[in-house]
VOZASE-969328 format. One record per residue: residue number from 1; residue in one letter; y negated, z negated, x negated of N, C-alpha, C in turn. Coordinates in steps of 0.02 Angstrom, whole numbers, plus 50000, padded with zeros to 5 digits. Layout:
% residues N
NUM	a	Y	Z	X	Y	Z	X	Y	Z	X
...
//
This chain:
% residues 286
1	x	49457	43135	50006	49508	43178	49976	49542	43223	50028
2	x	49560	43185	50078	49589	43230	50135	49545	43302	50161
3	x	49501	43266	50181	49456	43316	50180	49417	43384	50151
4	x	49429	43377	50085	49426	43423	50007	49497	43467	50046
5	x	49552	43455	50042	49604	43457	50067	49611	43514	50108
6	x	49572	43486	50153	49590	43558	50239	49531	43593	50207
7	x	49461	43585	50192	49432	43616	50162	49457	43681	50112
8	x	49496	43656	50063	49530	43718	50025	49570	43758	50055
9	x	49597	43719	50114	49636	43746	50171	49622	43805	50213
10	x	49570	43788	50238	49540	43867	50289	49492	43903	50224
11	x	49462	43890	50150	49455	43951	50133	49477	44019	50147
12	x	49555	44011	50145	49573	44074	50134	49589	44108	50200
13	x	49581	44081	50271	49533	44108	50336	49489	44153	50329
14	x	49431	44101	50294	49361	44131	50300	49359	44188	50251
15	x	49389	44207	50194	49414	44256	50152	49438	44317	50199
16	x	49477	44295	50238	49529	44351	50269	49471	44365	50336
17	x	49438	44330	50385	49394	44369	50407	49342	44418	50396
18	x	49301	44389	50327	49257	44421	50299	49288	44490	50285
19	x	49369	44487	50252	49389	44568	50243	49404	44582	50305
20	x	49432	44579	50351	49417	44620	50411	49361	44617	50417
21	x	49299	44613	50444	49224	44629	50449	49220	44672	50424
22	x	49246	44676	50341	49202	44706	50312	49249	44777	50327
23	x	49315	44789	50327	49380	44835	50344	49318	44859	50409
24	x	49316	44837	50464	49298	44859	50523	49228	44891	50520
25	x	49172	44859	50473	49115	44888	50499	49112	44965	50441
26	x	49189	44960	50388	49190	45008	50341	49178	45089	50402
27	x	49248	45048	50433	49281	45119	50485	49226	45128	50530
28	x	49186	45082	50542	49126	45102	50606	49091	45140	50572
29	x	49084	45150	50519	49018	45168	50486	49027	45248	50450
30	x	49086	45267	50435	49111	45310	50386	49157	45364	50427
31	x	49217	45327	50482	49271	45359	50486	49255	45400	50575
32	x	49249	45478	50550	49223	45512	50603	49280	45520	50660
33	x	49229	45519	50720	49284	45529	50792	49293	45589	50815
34	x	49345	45642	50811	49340	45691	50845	49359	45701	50910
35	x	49307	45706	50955	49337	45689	51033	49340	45772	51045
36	x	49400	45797	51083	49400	45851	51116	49395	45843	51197
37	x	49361	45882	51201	49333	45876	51277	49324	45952	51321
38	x	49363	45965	51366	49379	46028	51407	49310	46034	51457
39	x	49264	46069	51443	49219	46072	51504	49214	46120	51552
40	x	49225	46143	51615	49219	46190	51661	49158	46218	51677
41	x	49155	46285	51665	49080	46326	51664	49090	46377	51742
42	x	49062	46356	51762	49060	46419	51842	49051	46465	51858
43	x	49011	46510	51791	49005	46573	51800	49027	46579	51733
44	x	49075	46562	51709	49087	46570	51621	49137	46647	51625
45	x	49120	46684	51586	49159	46756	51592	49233	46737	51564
46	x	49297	46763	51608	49367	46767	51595	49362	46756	51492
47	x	49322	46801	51465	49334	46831	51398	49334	46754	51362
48	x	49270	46710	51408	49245	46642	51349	49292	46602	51365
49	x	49342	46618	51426	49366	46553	51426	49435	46515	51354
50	x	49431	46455	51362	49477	46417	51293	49415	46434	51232
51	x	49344	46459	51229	49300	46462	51186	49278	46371	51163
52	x	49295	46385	51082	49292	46312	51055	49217	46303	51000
53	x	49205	46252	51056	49119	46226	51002	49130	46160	50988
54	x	49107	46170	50903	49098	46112	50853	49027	46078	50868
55	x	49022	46036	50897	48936	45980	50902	48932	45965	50851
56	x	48870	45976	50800	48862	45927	50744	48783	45900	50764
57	x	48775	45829	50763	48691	45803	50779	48704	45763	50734
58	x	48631	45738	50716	48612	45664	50680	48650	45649	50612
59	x	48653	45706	50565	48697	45676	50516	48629	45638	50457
60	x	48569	45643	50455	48531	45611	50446	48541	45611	50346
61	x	48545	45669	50331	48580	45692	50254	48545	45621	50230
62	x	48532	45624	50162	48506	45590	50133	48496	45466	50149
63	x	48531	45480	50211	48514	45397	50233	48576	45381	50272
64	x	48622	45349	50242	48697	45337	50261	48742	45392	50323
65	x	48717	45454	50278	48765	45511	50321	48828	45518	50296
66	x	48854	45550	50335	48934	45574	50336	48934	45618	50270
67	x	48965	45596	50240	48978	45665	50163	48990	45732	50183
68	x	48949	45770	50171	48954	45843	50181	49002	45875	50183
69	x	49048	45871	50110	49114	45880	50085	49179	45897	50153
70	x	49179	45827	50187	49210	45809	50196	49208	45817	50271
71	x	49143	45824	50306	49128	45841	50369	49142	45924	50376
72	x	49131	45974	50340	49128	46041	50351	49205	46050	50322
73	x	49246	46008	50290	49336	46010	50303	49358	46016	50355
74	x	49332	45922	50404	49353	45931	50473	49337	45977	50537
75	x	49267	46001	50520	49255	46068	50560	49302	46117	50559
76	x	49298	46135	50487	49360	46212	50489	49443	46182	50510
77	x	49459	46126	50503	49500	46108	50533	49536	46121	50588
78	x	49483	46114	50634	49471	46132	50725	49459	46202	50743
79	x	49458	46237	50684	49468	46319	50698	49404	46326	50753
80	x	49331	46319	50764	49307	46306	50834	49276	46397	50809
81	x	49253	46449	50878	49236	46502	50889	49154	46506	50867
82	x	49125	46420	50887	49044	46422	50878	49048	46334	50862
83	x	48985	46336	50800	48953	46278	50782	48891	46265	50822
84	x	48881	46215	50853	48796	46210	50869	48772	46139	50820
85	x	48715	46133	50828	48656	46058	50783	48596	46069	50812
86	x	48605	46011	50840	48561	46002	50885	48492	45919	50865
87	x	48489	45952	50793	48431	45919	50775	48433	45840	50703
88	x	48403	45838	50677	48416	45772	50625	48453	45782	50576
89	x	48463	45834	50556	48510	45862	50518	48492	45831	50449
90	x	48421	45798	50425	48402	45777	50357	48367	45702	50383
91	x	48368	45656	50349	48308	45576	50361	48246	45615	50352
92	x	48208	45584	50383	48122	45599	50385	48122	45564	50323
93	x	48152	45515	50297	48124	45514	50232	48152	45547	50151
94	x	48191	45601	50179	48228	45629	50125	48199	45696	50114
95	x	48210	45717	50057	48173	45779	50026	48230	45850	50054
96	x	48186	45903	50099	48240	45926	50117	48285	45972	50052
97	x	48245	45976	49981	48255	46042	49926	48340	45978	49909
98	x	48319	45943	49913	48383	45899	49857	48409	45853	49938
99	x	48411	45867	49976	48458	45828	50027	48538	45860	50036
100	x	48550	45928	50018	48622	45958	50016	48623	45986	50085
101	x	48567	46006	50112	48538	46016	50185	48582	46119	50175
102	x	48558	46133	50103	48574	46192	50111	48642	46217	50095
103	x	48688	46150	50071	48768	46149	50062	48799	46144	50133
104	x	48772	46105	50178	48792	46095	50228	48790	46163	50275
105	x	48734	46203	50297	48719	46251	50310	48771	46324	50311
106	x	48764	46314	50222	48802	46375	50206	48906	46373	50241
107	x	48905	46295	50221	48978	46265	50220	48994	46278	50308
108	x	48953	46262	50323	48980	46278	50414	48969	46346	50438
109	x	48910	46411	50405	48910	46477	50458	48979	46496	50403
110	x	49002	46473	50347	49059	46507	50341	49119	46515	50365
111	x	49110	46458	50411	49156	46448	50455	49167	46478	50533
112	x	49116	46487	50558	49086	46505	50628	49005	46518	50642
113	x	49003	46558	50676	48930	46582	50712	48899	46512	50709
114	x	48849	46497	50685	48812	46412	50675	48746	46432	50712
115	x	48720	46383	50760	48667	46407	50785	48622	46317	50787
116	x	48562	46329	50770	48515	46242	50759	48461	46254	50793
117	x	48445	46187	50796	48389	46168	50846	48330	46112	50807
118	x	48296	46098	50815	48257	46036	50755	48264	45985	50798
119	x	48252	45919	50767	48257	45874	50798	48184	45818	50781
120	x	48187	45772	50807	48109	45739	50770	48103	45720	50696
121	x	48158	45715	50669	48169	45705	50615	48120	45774	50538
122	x	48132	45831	50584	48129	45874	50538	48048	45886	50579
123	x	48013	45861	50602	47944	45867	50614	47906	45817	50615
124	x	47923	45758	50547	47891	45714	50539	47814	45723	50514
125	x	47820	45786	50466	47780	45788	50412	47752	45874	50434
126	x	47683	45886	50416	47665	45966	50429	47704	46019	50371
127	x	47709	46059	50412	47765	46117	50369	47854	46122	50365
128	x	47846	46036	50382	47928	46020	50359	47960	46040	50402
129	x	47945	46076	50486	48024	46101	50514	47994	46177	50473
130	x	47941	46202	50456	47956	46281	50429	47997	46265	50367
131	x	48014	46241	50318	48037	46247	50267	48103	46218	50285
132	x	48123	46173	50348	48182	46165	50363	48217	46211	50361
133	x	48190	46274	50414	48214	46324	50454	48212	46380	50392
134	x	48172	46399	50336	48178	46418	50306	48263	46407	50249
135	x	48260	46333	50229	48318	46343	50214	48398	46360	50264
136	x	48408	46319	50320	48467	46336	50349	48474	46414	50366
137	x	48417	46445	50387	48411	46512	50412	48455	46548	50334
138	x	48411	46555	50284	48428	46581	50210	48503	46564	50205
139	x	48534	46520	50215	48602	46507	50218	48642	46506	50265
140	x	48644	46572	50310	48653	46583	50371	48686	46561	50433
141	x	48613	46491	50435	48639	46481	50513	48567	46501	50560
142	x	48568	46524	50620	48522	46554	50667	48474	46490	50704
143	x	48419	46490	50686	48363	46441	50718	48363	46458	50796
144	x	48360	46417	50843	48359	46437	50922	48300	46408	50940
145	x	48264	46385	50889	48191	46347	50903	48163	46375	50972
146	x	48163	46372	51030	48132	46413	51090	48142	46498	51085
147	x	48191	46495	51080	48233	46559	51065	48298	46577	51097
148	x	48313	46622	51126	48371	46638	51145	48424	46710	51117
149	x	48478	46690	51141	48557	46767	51104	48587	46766	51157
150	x	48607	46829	51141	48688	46834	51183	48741	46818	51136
151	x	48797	46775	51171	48853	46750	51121	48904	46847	51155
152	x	48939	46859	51103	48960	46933	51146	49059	46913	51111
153	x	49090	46933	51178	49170	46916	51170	49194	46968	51203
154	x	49243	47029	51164	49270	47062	51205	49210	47103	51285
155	x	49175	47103	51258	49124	47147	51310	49070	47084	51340
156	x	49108	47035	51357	49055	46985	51411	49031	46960	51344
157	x	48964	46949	51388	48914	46928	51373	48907	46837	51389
158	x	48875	46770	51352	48863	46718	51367	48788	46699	51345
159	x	48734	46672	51373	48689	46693	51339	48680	46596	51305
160	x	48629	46603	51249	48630	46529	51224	48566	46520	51193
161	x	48540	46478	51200	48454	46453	51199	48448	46399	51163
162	x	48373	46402	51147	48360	46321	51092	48302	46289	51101
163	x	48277	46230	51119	48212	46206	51106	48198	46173	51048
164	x	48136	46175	51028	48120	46162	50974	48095	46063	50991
165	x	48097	46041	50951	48104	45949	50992	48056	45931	51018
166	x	48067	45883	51069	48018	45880	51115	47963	45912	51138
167	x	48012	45982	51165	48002	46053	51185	48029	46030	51296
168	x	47986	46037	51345	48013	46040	51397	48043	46140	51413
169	x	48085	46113	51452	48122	46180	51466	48089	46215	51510
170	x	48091	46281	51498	48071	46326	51547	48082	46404	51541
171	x	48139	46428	51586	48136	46482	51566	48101	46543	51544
172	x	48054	46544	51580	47990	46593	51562	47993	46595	51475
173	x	48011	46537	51435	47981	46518	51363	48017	46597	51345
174	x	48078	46586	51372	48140	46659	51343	48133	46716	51384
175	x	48079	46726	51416	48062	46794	51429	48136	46833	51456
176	x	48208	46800	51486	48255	46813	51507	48237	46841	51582
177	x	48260	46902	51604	48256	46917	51689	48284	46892	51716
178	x	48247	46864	51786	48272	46821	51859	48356	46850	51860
179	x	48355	46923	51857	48427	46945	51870	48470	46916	51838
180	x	48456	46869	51772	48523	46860	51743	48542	46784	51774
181	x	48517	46730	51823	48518	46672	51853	48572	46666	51854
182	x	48631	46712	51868	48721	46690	51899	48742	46698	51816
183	x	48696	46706	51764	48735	46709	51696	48761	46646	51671
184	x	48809	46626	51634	48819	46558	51586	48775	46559	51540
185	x	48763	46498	51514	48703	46491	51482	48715	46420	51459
186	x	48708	46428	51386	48719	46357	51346	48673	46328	51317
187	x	48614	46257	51320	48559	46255	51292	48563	46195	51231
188	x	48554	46203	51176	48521	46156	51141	48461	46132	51122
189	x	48474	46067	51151	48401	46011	51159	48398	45940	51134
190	x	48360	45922	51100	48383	45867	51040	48398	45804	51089
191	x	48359	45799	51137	48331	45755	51169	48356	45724	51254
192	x	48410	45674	51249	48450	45701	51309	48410	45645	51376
193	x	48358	45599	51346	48337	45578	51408	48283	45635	51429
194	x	48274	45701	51422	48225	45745	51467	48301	45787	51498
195	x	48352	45764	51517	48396	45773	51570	48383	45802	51621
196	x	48324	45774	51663	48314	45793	51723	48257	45853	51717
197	x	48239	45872	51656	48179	45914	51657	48245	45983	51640
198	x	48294	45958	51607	48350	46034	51581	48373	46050	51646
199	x	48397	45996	51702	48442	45999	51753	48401	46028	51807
200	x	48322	46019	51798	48282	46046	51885	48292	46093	51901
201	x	48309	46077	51984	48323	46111	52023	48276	46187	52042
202	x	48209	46186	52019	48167	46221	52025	48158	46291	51971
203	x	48191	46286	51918	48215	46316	51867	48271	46392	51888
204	x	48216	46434	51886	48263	46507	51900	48305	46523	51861
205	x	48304	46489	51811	48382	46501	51752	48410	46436	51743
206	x	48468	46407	51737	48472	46316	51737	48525	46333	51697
207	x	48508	46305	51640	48576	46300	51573	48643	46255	51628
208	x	48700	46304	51614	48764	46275	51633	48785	46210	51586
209	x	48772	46192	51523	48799	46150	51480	48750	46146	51426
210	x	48731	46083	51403	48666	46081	51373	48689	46022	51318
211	x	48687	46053	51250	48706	45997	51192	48640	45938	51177
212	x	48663	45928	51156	48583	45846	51159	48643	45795	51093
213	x	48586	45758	51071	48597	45697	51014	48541	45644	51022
214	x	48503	45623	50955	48463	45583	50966	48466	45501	50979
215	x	48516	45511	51019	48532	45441	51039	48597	45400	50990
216	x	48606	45399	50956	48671	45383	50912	48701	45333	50957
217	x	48747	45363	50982	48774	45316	51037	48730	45254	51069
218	x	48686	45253	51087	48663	45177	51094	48670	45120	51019
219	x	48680	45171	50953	48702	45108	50893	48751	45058	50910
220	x	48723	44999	50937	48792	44966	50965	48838	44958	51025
221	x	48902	44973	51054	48920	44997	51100	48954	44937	51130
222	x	48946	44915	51189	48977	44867	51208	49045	44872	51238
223	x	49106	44861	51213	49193	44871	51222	49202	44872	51315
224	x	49234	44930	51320	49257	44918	51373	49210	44932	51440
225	x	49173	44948	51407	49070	44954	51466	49049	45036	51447
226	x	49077	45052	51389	49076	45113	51386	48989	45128	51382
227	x	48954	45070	51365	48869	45057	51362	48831	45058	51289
228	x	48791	45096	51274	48748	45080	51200	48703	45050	51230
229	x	48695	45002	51164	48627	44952	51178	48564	44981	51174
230	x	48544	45022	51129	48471	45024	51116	48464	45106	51105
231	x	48439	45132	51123	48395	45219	51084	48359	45231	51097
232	x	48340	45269	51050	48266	45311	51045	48228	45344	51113
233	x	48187	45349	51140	48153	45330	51183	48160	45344	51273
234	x	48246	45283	51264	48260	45253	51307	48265	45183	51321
235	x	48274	45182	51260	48240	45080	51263	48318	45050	51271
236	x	48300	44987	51286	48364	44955	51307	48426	44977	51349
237	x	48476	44969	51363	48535	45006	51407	48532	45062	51425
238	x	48516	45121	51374	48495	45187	51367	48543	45218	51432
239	x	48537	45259	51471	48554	45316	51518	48606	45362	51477
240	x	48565	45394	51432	48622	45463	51392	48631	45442	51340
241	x	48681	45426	51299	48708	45395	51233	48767	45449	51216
242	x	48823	45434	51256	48884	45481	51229	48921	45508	51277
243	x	48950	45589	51254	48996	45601	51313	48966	45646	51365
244	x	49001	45684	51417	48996	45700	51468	48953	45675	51509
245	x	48879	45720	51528	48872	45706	51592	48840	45744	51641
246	x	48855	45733	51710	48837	45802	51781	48789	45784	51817
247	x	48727	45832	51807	48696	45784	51865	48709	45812	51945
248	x	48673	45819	51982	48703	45834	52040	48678	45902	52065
249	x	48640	45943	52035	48667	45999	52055	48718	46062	51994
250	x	48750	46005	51963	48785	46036	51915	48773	46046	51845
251	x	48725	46053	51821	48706	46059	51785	48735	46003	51714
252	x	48774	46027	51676	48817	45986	51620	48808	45958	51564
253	x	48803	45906	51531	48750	45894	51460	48793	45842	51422
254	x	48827	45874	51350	48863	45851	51297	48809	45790	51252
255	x	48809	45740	51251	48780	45686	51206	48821	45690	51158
256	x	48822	45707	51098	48859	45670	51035	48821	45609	51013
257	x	48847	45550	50994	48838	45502	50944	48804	45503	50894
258	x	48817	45562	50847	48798	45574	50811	48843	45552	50737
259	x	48822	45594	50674	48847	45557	50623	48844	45534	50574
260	x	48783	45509	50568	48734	45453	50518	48689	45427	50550
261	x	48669	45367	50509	48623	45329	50539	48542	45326	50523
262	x	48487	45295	50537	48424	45309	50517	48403	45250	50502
263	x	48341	45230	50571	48330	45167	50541	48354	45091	50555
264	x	48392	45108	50585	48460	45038	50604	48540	45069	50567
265	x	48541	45046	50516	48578	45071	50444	48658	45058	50493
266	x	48688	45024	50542	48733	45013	50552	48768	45032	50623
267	x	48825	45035	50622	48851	45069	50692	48906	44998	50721
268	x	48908	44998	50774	48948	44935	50795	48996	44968	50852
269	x	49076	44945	50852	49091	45015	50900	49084	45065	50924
270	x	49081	45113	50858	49026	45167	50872	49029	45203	50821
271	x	49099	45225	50829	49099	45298	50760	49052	45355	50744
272	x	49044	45367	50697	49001	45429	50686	49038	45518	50732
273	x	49034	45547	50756	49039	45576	50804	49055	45661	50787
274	x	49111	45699	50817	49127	45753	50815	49136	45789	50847
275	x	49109	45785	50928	49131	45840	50983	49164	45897	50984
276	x	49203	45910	51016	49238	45981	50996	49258	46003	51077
277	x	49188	46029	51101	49222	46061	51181	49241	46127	51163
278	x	49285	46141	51219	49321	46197	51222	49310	46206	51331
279	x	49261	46265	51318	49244	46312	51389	49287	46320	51426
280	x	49312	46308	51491	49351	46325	51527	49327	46359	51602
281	x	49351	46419	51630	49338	46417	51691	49341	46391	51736
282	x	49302	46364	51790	49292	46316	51839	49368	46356	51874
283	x	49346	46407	51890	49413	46407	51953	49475	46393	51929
284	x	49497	46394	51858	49558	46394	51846	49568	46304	51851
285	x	49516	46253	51863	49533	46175	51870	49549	46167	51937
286	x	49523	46214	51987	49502	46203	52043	49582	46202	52110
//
């Protein structure tokens, strides 16, 4: 009897943990992070500087993504000058005509200059990044598939590039002149462990700041280690997951998290993801 007793006793424990679990893995899974992050560009023209970019990667439409609705609110929110997407924008297993691929699209260039990149997602299947690119293009956002623009502010010029996924970099691809080398230059690339192939030193044009995804934070993040466990083809204690990083001859590269998931349905310290850098001139930190 006693025992029946404490038994009925810690039920309502095991009740009250299960709702936190379930409270916590709600907010891991749903409730987006908007990190603002100031980055210093070295040859960035006076005109770009305080220039604000929205990161959107990995919303993975169709397979526990971020509601459309509700993501292109918090964009216009942040008032940002330029959107980039830098790939995964639909599940490889979702239909892109009925994924809301082309709500999303329209909902963000209305907001700002939107510029995309594909990611592996959208080149699972033959045809499927043309009919990708077909719809976001039609609802005007600009494909950078191995393509390059000038971003233009008040006269200066910034120039901004795209690879198409698991695309290696090389300037030659953009037919850009040696003369423009001292230009800023922003690249989106789905793929942030080819790091050292964006960053080489051997490269007569070297993107100043280079957006990348792919890696959804490492999925689960270990507290306090600031570490993802697992990604896509980095394997265990992945290198580039989230955030800021320099390699050493400067060269700068934004990881977002991302903000849906694929085929590990769950996020573990590890919000779905909203970057919002804003360009700054190096000399004015200095």
């Amino acid at each position: 009897m006693k025992k029946d007793k404490r038994r009925w006793r810690r039920w309502p424990i095991w009740v009250g943990l299960l709702l936190l679990a379930g409270i916590y893995g709600y907010i891991q899974n749903n409730w987006i992070e908007i990190e603002r992050v100031a980055v210093p560009v070295e040859a960035l023209p006076p005109a770009f500087h305080g220039y604000k970019i929205a990161h959107i990667s990995d919303v993975h439409l169709g397979k526990h993504a971020a509601s459309i609705d509700r993501l292109i609110q918090l964009v216009g929110e942040q008032e940002p000058d330029l959107i980039v997407m830098t790939g995964d924008l639909v599940d490889q297993g979702t239909s892109l005509e009925t994924s809301g691929l082309d709500r999303l699209s329209s909902g963000l260039s209305r907001i700002a200059a939107t510029y995309a990149v594909t990611g592996n997602h959208e080149h699972v299947a033959a045809g499927r990044a043309e009919q990708w690119r077909e719809i976001v293009t039609s609802n005007g956002v600009r494909v950078l598939d191995n393509q390059v623009e000038w971003l233009v502010r008040s006269d200066a010029r910034l120039l901004i590039a795209g690879l198409e996924d698991n695309s290696r970099y090389s300037p030659e691809v953009y037919a850009v002149s040696a003369n423009e080398s001292d230009t800023a230059m922003l690249l989106l690339a789905h793929r942030p462990e080819l790091f050292a192939n964006y960053a080489d030193d051997n490269h007569s044009l070297q993107p100043d700041l280079v957006f990348s995804g792919h890696a959804h934070g490492g999925q689960f993040r270990i507290p306090l280690l600031n570490q993802g466990i697992v990604a896509p083809n980095q394997g265990l204690l992945p290198s580039f997951t989230a955030g800021l990083y320099r390699s050493d001859n400067g060269v700068q590269m934004m990881v977002s998290r991302g903000l849906g998931n694929s085929i590990i349905p769950v996020r573990i310290h590890n919000r779905p993801h909203l970057p919002i850098i804003e360009l700054i001139e190096a000399a004015r930190v200095e």
